[in-house]
C-alpha positions, 0 to 999 in steps of 0.5 A: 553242548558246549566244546570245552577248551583247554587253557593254560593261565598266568597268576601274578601278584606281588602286594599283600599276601601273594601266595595266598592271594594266588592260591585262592584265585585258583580255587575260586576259578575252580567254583565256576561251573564252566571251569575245571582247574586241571594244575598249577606250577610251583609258586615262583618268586621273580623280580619285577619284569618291564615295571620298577617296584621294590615288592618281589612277585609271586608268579604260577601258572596253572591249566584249566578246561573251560566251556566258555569263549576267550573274551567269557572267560577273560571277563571272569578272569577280570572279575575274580581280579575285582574280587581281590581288588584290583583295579586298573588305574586310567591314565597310568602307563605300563605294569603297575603293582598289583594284588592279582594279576591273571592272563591267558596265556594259550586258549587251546589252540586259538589264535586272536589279535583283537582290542581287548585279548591277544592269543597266544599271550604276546610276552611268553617267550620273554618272560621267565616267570611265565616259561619256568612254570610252563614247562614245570607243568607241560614241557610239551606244550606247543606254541601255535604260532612259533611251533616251539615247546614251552621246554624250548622256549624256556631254554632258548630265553635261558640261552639269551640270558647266559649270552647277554643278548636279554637282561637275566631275570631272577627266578626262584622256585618255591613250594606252596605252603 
């Protein structure tokens, strides 16, 4: 019998209609037999972050259980980004628009530096619209390689904004209608 692992999962976009796109990538998660979505945060609307584009994003986080491998579940994760179109432009650098956008952000407590995954996701402690959500959702939740909560870091990257030592990113929480 498999060991099911607890995952906690970003889901961003910001083309089309993103709260619905966001929302229904979150149940098709669900109709996997290998995934239990467990919760999701508020939607939170942000500014592009580390990509120039005039549309807002839509960005939540949500918390599953999974009794596949990281590199089983990132490639259904890339399948149900197919399903809504998205495709990765070749020879285009950096962040691009995007219908839906899903990354793993922790794999319980695994840690990989591999070609195609990274984990603990990379970027989580300078992002706001992943900390925000985060720490809605599991304040406690302990950071493998830094030790920190995601409370912790959310507040810590609130600090260096307030202090200028990181540019502030604008964030608002929503509900989903």
């Amino acid at each position: 019998m498999k060991e099911w692992k607890r995952v906690w999962l970003a889901l961003g976009s910001n083309l089309g209609d993103s709260e619905q796109i966001l929302q229904q990538a979150w149940l098709d998660l669900g109709l996997s037999n290998a995934v239990e979505t467990i919760r999701i945060s508020s939607p939170y609307v942000t500014e592009p972050v580390g990509m120039e584009s005039e549309h807002l994003f839509f960005n939540a986080v949500g918390i599953l259980s999974c009794s596949l491998d990281a590199l089983q579940l990132l490639a259904l994760l890339q399948q149900i980004e197919k399903g809504f179109g998205r495709s990765k432009k070749t020879g285009v650098e950096g962040y691009q628009d995007r219908l839906l956008d899903l990354d793993i952000l922790y794999f319980g407590d695994s840690i990989l530096n591999s070609k195609s995954l990274v984990l603990p996701h990379p970027h989580i402690a300078e992002r706001l619209f992943v900390l925000a959500p985060l720490a809605e959702i599991d304040s406690k939740h302990c950071d493998p390689v830094t030790g920190l909560t995601a409370e912790r870091m959310h507040r810590d990257l609130l600090q260096q904004m307030t202090s200028g030592i990181t540019e502030v990113q604008d964030i608002k929480r929503h509900v989903w209608a």
